[in-house]
N, C-alpha and C positions, 0 to 999 in steps of 0.2 A: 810815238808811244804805242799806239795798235800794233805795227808791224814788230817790236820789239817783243809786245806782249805773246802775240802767234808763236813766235820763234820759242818764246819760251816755253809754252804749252807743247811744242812737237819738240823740245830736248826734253821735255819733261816726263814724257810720254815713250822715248826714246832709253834714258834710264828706266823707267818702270820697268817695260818691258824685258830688258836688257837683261835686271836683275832675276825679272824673273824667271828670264831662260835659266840662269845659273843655278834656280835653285827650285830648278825640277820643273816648270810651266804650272805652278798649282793653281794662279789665275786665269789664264789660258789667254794672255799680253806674250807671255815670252814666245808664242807659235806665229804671233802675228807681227813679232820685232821680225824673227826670221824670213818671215813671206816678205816684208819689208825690204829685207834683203835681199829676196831671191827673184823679185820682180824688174830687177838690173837688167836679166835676162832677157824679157820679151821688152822689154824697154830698150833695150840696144839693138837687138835685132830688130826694132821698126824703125828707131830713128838717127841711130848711129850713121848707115849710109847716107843720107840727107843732109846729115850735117856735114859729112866730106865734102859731099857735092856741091853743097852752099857757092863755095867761089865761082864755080862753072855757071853755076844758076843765078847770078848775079852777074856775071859777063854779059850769059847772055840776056839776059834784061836789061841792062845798060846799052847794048846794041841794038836788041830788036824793040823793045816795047818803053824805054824813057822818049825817045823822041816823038812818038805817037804822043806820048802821056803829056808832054809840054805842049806837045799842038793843039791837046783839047782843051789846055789851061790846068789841068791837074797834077798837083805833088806828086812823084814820082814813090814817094816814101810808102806809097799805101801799096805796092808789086812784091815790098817784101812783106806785108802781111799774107803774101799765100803759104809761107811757113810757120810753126809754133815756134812760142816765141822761144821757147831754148833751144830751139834744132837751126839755128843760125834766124829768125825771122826777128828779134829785136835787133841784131848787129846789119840784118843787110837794111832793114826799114832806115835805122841811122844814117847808115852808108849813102841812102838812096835821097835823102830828105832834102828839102829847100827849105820849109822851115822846121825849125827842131821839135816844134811842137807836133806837128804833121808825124816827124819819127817817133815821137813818142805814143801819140796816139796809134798810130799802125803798129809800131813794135813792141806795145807792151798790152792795148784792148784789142788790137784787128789780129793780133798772132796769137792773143789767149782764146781768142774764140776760133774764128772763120781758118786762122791759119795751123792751128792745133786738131780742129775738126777734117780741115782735107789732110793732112801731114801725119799726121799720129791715129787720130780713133778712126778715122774709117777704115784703113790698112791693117789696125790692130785687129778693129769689130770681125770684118769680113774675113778673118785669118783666124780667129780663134772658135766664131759661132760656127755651128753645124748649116746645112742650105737651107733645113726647112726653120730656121731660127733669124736669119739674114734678111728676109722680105720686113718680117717689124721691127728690126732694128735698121734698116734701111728708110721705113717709115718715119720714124723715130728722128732719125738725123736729117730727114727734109724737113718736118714739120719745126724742128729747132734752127732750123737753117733761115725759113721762113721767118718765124720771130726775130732771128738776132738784131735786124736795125734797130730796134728800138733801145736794148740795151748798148748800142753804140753809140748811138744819141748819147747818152748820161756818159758816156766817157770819155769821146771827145770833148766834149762842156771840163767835164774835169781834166783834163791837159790842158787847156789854156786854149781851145780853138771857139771861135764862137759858134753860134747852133746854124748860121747859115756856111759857113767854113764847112763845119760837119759833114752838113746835106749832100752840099753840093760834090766835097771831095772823097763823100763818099758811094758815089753813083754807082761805078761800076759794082759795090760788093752789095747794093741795094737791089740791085739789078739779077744780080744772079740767083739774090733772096728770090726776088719776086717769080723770078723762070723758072726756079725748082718748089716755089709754092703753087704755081697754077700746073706744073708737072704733075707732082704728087694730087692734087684733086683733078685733072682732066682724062691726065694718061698715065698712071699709076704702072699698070708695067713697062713700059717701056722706059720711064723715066728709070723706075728702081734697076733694069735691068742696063740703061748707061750711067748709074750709077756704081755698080759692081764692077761697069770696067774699067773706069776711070780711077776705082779701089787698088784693081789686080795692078792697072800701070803704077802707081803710088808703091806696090812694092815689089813690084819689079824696080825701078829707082831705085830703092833703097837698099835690094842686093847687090844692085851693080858697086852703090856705091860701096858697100860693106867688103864685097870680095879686093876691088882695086885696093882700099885702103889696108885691107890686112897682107896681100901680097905685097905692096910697098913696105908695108914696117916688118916683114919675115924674109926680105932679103931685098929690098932698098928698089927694086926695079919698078918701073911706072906704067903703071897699065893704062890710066887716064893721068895726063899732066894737068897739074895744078889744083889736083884735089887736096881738100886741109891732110893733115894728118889724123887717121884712126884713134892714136891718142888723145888727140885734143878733142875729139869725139865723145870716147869714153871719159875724157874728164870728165863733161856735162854730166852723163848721165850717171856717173858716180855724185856729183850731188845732186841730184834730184834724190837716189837711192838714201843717202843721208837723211833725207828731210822723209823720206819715209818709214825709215828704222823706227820714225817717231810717232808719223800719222795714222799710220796702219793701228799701232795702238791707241791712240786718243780715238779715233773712230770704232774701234771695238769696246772701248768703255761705253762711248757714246750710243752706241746700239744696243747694250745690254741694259743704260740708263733710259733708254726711249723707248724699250721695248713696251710697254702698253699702250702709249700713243699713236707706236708703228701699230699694231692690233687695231688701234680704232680708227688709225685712217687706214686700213686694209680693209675693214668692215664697210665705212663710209664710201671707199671706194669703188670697191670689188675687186681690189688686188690682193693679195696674198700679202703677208708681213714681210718678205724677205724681198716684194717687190717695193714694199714704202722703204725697206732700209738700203735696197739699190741706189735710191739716190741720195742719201749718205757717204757710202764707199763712191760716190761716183765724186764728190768733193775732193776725195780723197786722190785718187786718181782713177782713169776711165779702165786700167786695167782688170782690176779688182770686180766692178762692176757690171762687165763684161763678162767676165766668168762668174759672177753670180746671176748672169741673164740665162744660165743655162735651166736653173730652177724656176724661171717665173712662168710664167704664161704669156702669151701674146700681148696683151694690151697690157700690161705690166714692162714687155721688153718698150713698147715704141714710147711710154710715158719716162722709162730709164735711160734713152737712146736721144729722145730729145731736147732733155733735161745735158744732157754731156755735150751737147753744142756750147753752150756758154758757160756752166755749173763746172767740165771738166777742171780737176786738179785745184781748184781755188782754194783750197787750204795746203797744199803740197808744193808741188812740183812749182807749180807757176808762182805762188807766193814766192816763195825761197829764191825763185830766180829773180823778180821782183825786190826780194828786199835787198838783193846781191849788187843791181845793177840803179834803179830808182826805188829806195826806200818810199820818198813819199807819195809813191804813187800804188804803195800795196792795199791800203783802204778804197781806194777810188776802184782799184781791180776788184777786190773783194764785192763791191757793191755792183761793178757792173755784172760779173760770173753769176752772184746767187740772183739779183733781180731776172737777170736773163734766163736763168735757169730755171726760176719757177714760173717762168711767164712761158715757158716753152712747153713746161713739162704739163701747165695748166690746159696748154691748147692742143698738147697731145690727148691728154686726159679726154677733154672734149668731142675730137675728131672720134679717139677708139669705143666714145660712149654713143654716137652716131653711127657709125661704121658698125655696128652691134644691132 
């Protein structure tokens, strides 16, 4: 009933919009039907090659790092949560699982968060912001990286795994939480500065993969064998684009409807209004967001950067793919992204009120 209801709010929003492109923009929906559309663009160009790559990158984890992962006793299913879950990390988490609930926890909680944050927003953040913008949004996504266990917690519980299942088989991603939270408070640059490389590698990837796949389908020859096809590529992120035809405007209502409340938690904060409605658009998707980080201020970017660890796309992209593949697990998502997301954006909140 929830995930029905959502769906219907972003075609609903999708028409508004739609019409009112047709009939001149006089609500100013029909500019954001369009950005809706036009955000295909950086959308493909980050996660298009990644998605080709998927078979390659799933070889080689079934060769190098399943037999390790059986030796420690742990599901193999949680290697595909290092992709988002529409850039191949729901299908290879499946692929990879021993039991199904393990695939579903990794390929629909560990890929909306931990595997969408390495695969997508970091590559995107660090491509689109300027250098002297990059140190708090690199903030930003450690100190959300830090929090995410916890909203992992509540979502394995809701796949059907018990809370010691969870724990235990979720060491390694709890693990890396905890190395990049004592990073970010011990050794702050160096940490941010192996995080920008580990960015730049993420897309480089996703070039390779983007050039191999288009010279394949522009004249059939294989530059890397066994990569998916480019189109099955942009299939995905053609629907993602759909469900934003719709978002982008349900989120622009929503922000003209909240606008005095964004004011008063800007006031209460000491962000700016365009830094409380950051993390609105960043529900929406992390693109949006991003480009409105260019307006905030510092402790405004890391409190919008760590908030898109788990908050990213939970009304958008990842619902839709959610309700595509496990309907009834679009509620359970929904609750793990925003709990996680205000639990992130709370302790970012905190550190930049310290850090001050």
């Amino acid at each position: 009933m929830v995930n029905t209801a959502i769906m219907w709010i972003m075609a609903v929003g999708a028409a508004v919009g739609g019409l009112d492109r047709l009939f001149g923009n006089r609500l100013g929906l029909g500019k954001k039907f369009e950005e809706g559309f036009m955000l295909m663009g950086p959308t493909a160009l980050s996660m298009a090659g990644i998605i080709c790559l998927t078979p390659l990158i799933s070889d080689f984890l079934k060769q190098a790092a399943v037999p390790l992962w059986h030796a420690l006793g742990l599901d193999p299913a949680l290697l595909g949560g290092i992709l988002a879950i529409d850039m191949g990390g729901y299908q290879l988490s499946m692929e990879l699982a021993d039991l199904p609930a393990m695939g579903l926890y990794s390929g629909i909680v560990i890929s909306a968060t931990f595997g969408c944050t390495v695969s997508f927003t970091i590559p995107v953040g660090m491509g689109m912001l300027q250098e002297e913008e990059r140190t708090a949004f690199a903030q930003g996504i450690l100190i959300g990286l830090g929090c995410m266990p916890a909203a992992l917690v509540i979502g394995g519980l809701f796949c059907g795994l018990s809370a010691v299942q969870v724990l235990v088989q979720s060491i390694p991603v709890f693990a890396v939480s905890l190395v990049l939270t004592a990073g970010i408070a011990k050794f702050p640059t160096a940490t941010i500065k192996g995080f920008s490389i580990f960015a730049g590698f993420i897309r480089i990837l996703a070039t390779v993969g983007l050039i191999a796949g288009a010279v394949q389908y522009m004249t059939g020859f294989q530059m890397i064998k066994g990569i998916a096809p480019v189109e099955e590529a942009m299939a995905v992120v053609a629907s993602i684009g759909v469900v934003m035809l719709g978002s982008l405007p349900v989120a622009e209502f929503l922000k003209r409807a909240l606008d005095r409340p964004f004011r008063w938690i800007g006031r209460k904060t000491g962000m700016s209004a365009n830094g409380a409605a950051g993390l609105l658009l960043g529900i929406v998707s992390p693109v949006p967001a991003i480009t409105e980080m260019k307006e905030m201020d510092s402790r405004a970017r890391i409190v919008n950067a760590a908030f898109l660890v788990c908050g990213a796309s939970a009304i958008a992209a990842h619902t839709g793919f959610t309700f595509s593949t496990q309907p009834q697990l679009v509620g359970p998502l929904l609750a793990v992204k925003l709990s996680g997301g205000l639990l992130s954006a709370a302790s970012a909140f905190a550190f930049s009120r310290k850090k001050r």
